[in-house]
N, C-alpha and C positions, 0 to 999 in steps of 0.2 A: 486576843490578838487577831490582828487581821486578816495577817496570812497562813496561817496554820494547816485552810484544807486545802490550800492552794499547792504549799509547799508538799503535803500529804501524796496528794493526785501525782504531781509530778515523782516523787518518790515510787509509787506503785506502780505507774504505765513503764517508768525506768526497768525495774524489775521486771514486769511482764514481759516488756521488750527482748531482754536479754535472756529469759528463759524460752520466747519462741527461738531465739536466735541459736543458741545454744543447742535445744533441745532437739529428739530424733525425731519429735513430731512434728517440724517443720521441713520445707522444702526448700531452703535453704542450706546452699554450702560455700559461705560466705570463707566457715572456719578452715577451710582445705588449699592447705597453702603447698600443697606440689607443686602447682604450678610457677613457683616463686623458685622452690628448689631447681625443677627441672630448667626454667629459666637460665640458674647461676650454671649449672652442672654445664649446659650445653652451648653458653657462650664462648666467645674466642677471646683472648688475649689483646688488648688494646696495642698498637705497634705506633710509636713517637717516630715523626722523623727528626734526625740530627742537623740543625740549622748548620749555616755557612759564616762563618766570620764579616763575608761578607756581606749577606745577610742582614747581619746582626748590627752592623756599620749601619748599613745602607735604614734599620726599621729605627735604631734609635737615633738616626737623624731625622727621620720623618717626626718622630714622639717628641724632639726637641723643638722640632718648626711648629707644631701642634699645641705644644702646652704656650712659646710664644706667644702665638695667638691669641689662646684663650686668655692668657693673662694681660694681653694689650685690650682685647674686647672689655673684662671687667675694669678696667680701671680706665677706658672709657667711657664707660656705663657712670661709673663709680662721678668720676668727675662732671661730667652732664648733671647727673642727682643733684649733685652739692651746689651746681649753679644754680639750677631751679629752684631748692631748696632754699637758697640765697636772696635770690630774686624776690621771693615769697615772701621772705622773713622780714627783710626791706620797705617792700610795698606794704606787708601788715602795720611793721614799727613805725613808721613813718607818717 
C-alpha cells in the first residue's frame, strides 16, 4: 500500500508531540489551566439593563421599516433577474 509510512510518521511525531507536551521534560505549561479558573473566580457578574416599553415600541418599529426594506430590495432584485433572464431567453429562441 502506498501510504502506510506515511500514515506511520504521522502516527509517531503525533505521539512524540504529546509526550513533549505532557511531559516534565519540557518547558512548556501549556497544561496549567489556573489561569482559566482564576479568570472565572475573579470576574463580576454581567448586569442587563431593563428596556422601556417605550423603547421597545420605538426598536421594533425601526425592525419592521428594516425588514420592509430588505424585502422590497430582494424582490426588486428578484424581478430585474427575471426580465433579463427573459430578454435572454427570447433573443436565444428566437
Amino acid at each position: 500500500m502506498g501510504g502506510e509510512g506515511f500514515s506511520r510518521w504521522a502516527a509517531d511525531v503525533n505521539r512524540q508531540n504529546r509526550q513533549l507536551l505532557k511531559g516534565n521534560q519540557s518547558g512548556y505549561s501549556n497544561f496549567d489551566k489556573s489561569y482559566i479558573t482564576d479568570y472565572i473566580i475573579s470576574r463580576k457578574p454581567l448586569v442587563f439593563k431593563e428596556a422601556s416599553p417605550e423603547y421597545l415600541e420605538k426598536l421594533h418599529r425601526r425592525l419592521k421599516i428594516a425588514r420592509k426594506t430588505e424585502i422590497r430590495r430582494k424582490l426588486k432584485a428578484m424581478v430585474i433577474s427575471i426580465i433579463i433572464v427573459g430578454f435572454l431567453v427570447y433573443w436565444v429562441f428566437s
